[in-house]
C-alpha positions, -999 to +999 in steps of 0.1 A: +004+108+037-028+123+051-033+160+047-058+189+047-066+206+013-067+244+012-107+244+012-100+230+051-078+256+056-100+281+047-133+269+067-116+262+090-093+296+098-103+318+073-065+315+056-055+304+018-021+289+005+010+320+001+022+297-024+011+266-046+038+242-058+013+218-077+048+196-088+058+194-049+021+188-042+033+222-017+012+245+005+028+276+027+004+293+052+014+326+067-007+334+104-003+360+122-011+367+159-041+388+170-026+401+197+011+408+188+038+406+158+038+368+159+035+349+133+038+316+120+048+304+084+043+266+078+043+245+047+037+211+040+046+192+009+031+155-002+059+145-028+082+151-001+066+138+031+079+169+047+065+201+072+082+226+079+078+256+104+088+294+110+085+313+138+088+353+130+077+382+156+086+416+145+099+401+109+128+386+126+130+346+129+128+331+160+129+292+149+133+274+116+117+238+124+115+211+095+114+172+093+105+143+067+081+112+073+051+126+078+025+104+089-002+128+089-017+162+087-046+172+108-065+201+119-074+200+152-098+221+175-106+219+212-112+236+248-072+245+244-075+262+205-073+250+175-043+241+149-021+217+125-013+186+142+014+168+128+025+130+131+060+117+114+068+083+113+108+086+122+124+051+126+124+041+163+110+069+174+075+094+184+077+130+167+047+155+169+040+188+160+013+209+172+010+242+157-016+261+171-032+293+151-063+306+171-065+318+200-025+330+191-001+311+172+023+292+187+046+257+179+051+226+200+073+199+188+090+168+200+108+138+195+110+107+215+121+070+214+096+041+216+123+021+232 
Protein backbone atom coordinates (compact mmCIF):
# COMPACT_ATOMS: atom_id res chain seq x y z
CA UNK A 1 0.00 0.00 0.00
CA UNK A 2 1.15 3.51 -1.01
CA UNK A 3 0.71 6.28 1.47
CA UNK A 4 1.74 9.86 2.55
CA UNK A 5 3.87 10.13 5.77
CA UNK A 6 2.97 12.90 8.25
CA UNK A 7 5.99 15.19 6.99
CA UNK A 8 3.51 15.30 3.60
CA UNK A 9 0.78 16.16 5.59
CA UNK A 10 2.28 18.79 7.12
CA UNK A 11 3.85 20.68 3.95
CA UNK A 12 1.44 20.08 2.34
CA UNK A 13 -1.75 21.42 4.72
CA UNK A 14 -0.12 22.68 7.61
CA UNK A 15 -1.87 19.57 9.83
CA UNK A 16 0.01 16.71 12.06
CA UNK A 17 -1.36 13.13 13.08
CA UNK A 18 -4.32 13.39 16.25
CA UNK A 19 -3.12 10.09 16.92
CA UNK A 20 -0.12 7.65 16.15
CA UNK A 21 -0.72 3.90 16.33
CA UNK A 22 3.03 2.89 15.34
CA UNK A 23 1.68 -1.15 15.78
CA UNK A 24 -1.37 -0.35 13.24
CA UNK A 25 1.15 1.66 11.20
CA UNK A 26 -2.22 4.38 11.96
CA UNK A 27 -2.57 8.10 11.19
CA UNK A 28 -6.00 10.20 12.17
CA UNK A 29 -6.13 13.80 10.81
CA UNK A 30 -8.77 16.14 12.17
CA UNK A 31 -9.61 19.40 9.43
CA UNK A 32 -11.75 21.73 10.03
CA UNK A 33 -13.51 24.15 7.58
CA UNK A 34 -12.52 27.80 7.18
CA UNK A 35 -15.65 28.89 6.63
CA UNK A 36 -18.12 26.85 8.84
CA UNK A 37 -18.22 24.03 11.68
CA UNK A 38 -17.28 21.33 9.17
CA UNK A 39 -14.88 19.19 9.72
CA UNK A 40 -13.41 16.11 8.56
CA UNK A 41 -11.67 13.29 10.59
CA UNK A 42 -9.87 10.66 8.44
CA UNK A 43 -7.38 7.92 9.32
CA UNK A 44 -5.55 5.55 7.43
CA UNK A 45 -3.86 2.44 8.67
CA UNK A 46 -1.05 0.29 6.55
CA UNK A 47 -1.34 -3.04 8.66
CA UNK A 48 -4.80 -2.99 7.86
CA UNK A 49 -5.11 -1.71 4.29
CA UNK A 50 -7.89 0.40 5.55
CA UNK A 51 -9.35 4.50 5.44
CA UNK A 52 -11.72 5.58 7.08
CA UNK A 53 -13.79 8.90 7.15
CA UNK A 54 -15.98 11.28 9.45
CA UNK A 55 -17.89 13.87 8.60
CA UNK A 56 -18.91 16.25 11.81
CA UNK A 57 -20.44 19.92 11.46
CA UNK A 58 -21.39 21.44 14.79
CA UNK A 59 -19.76 18.16 16.70
CA UNK A 60 -22.50 16.12 15.48
CA UNK A 61 -21.69 13.22 12.74
CA UNK A 62 -23.03 13.53 9.55
CA UNK A 63 -21.34 10.24 7.85
CA UNK A 64 -19.11 7.43 9.09
CA UNK A 65 -17.35 6.13 5.75
CA UNK A 66 -14.72 3.14 6.03
CA UNK A 67 -13.37 0.41 3.60
CA UNK A 68 -10.33 -2.21 3.30
CA UNK A 69 -8.03 -2.76 0.08
CA UNK A 70 -6.52 0.17 -0.27
CA UNK A 71 -4.56 0.51 -3.25
CA UNK A 72 -3.23 3.84 -2.54
CA UNK A 73 -2.90 7.11 -0.67
CA UNK A 74 -2.29 10.33 -2.47
CA UNK A 75 -2.34 13.91 -1.90
CA UNK A 76 -3.59 15.69 -4.58
CA UNK A 77 -3.81 19.43 -5.66
CA UNK A 78 -5.39 21.17 -8.62
CA UNK A 79 -7.54 24.12 -10.24
CA UNK A 80 -10.57 22.33 -8.13
CA UNK A 81 -8.48 22.19 -4.34
CA UNK A 82 -6.48 20.02 -2.96
CA UNK A 83 -6.97 16.64 -0.81
CA UNK A 84 -6.47 12.75 0.05
CA UNK A 85 -7.20 10.67 -2.85
CA UNK A 86 -7.90 7.29 -2.23
CA UNK A 87 -7.80 4.07 -4.51
CA UNK A 88 -9.02 0.41 -3.08
CA UNK A 89 -8.54 -2.52 -4.93
CA UNK A 90 -12.20 -4.24 -4.10
CA UNK A 91 -12.67 -7.56 -6.16
CA UNK A 92 -14.61 -6.81 -9.35
CA UNK A 93 -14.99 -3.51 -8.81
CA UNK A 94 -13.63 0.64 -9.01
CA UNK A 95 -13.80 2.44 -5.46
CA UNK A 96 -12.44 6.09 -4.91
CA UNK A 97 -12.27 8.48 -2.32
CA UNK A 98 -11.62 11.99 -2.65
CA UNK A 99 -11.39 13.96 0.40
CA UNK A 100 -10.84 17.35 -0.21
CA UNK A 101 -9.36 19.79 2.78
CA UNK A 102 -8.58 23.29 1.16
CA UNK A 103 -10.54 25.44 -0.17
CA UNK A 104 -13.34 23.59 2.50
CA UNK A 105 -13.46 20.11 3.39
CA UNK A 106 -15.64 17.93 1.88
CA UNK A 107 -15.87 13.78 0.91
CA UNK A 108 -16.60 12.10 -2.38
CA UNK A 109 -16.79 8.40 -2.53
CA UNK A 110 -17.89 5.69 -4.87
CA UNK A 111 -18.04 2.28 -5.86
CA UNK A 112 -18.51 0.74 -9.26
CA UNK A 113 -18.25 -2.58 -11.18
CA UNK A 114 -15.64 -3.12 -14.00
CA UNK A 115 -18.07 -5.48 -15.57
Amino acid sequence: MEFPDPDDFLEEFGIEPVEIDLSLSLCRYIKKSGSNELEVEFSFSSVMRSFQVVLRIAEQELAIISSESVKFIKLVRDDAGAGVHVVFDVCNSTSEAWVMLEPDVSCRWWTLRNT
